[in-house]
C-alpha positions as CSV (number, residue, x, y, z in Angstrom):
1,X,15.1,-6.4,1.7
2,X,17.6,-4.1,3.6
3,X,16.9,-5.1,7.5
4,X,18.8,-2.0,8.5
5,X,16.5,0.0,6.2
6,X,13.5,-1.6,7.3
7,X,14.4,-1.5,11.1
8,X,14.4,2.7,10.6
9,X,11.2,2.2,8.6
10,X,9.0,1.0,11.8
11,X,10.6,3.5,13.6
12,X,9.5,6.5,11.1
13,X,6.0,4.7,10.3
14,X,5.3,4.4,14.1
15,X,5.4,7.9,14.0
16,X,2.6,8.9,11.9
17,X,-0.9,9.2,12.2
18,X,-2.6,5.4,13.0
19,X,-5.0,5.7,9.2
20,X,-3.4,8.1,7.4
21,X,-0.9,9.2,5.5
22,X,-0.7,5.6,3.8
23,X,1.1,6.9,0.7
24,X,4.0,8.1,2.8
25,X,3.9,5.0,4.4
26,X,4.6,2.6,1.2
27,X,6.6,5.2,-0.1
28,X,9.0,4.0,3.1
29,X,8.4,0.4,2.7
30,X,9.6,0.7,-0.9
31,X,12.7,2.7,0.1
32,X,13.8,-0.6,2.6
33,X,13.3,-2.4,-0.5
34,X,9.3,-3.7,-0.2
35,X,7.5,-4.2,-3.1
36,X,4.2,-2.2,-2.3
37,X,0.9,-2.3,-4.2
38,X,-1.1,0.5,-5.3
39,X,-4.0,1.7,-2.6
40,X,-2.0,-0.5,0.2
41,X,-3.1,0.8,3.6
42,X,-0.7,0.0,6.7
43,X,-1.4,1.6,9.9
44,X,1.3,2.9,12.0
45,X,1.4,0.5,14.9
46,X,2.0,-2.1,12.3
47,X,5.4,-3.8,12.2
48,X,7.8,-5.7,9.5
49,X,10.8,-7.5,10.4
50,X,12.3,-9.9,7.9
51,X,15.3,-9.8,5.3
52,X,13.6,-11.5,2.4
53,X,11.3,-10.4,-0.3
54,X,8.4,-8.4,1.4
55,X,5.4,-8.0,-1.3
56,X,2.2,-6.8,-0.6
57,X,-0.5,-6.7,-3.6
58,X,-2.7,-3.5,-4.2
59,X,-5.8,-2.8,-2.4
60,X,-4.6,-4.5,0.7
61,X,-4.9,-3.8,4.5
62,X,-2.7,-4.5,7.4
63,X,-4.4,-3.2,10.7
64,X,-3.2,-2.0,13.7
65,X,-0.4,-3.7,16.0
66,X,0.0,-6.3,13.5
67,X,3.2,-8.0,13.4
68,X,4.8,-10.0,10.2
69,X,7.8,-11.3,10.4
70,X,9.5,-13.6,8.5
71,X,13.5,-14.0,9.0
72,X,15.2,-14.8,6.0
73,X,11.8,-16.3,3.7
74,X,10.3,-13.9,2.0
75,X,6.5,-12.5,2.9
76,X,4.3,-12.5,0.1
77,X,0.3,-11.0,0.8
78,X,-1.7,-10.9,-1.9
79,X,-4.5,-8.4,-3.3
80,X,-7.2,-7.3,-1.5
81,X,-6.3,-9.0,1.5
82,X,-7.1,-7.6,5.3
83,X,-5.1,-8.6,7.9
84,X,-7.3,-7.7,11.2
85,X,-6.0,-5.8,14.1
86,X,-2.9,-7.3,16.7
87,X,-2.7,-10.6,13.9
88,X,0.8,-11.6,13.8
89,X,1.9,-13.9,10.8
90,X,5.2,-15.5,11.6
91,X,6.5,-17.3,8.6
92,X,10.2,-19.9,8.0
93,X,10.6,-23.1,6.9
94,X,11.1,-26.6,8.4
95,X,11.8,-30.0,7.6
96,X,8.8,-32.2,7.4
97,X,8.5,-34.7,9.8
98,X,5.6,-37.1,9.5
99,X,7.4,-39.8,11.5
100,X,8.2,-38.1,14.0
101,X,5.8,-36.6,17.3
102,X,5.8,-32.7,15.5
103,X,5.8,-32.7,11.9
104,X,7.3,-29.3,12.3
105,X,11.1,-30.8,12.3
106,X,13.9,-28.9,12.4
107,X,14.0,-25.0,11.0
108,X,16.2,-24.0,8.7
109,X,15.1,-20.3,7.8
C-alpha cells in the first residue's frame, strides 16, 4: 500500500457524494494500491490509514465515519461484510503476555 497514495485517496473520496459514486471510489482505493472487491460500497466520510495490504472482499460495506487503520499489518475484510456507521477497527500486533497484568504486551507493528 502506498501511504502517500492513500493519504490523497481520503482526501479525494471525502469529496464525493456520502452513497454514491462507489465505483469511483474503489477505483481510488485500487490506484493507492488496495485490493477492492467487486460491488464494494464505501461512503465518503469513511477513512483508511495503514501501509500494509488493504483487501476488502466483494459485496462488502463500510459505512459512514468509519475509521480502519492498521499501521504497518495489513487489513483484510472479507465478503459481504458490513461495517456499521462511526466503527473504527484498529488493528497491530503484540507480544502475548499471559503472565503478566495485560496480555496485550509490548507492540511491535
Amino acid at each position: 500500500m502506498n501511504a502517500a497514495r492513500l493519504y490523497l485517496v481520503n482526501k479525494l473520496i471525502s469529496l464525493l457524494p456520502p452513497s454514491r459514486a462507489f465505483g469511483l471510489k474503489r477505483m481510488l482505493l485500487r490506484f493507492a494500491g488496495a485490493t477492492i472487491g467487486n460491488n464494494v460500497r464505501i461512503v465518503s466520510s469513511a477513512e483508511f490509514y495503514c501501509s500494509g495490504a488493504l483487501i476488502i472482499g466483494d459485496n462488502s460495506w463500510i459505512g459512514h465515519q468509519c475509521l480502519i487503520t492498521g499501521g504497518q499489518a495489513d487489513i483484510i475484510i472479507g465478503k459481504n461484510v458490513n461495517i456499521a456507521p462511526r466503527a473504527t477497527l484498529v488493528t497491530g500486533s503484540h507480544k502475548i503476555d499471559f503472565e503478566g497484568p495485560m496480555a496485550a504486551g509490548e507492540g511491535y507493528s
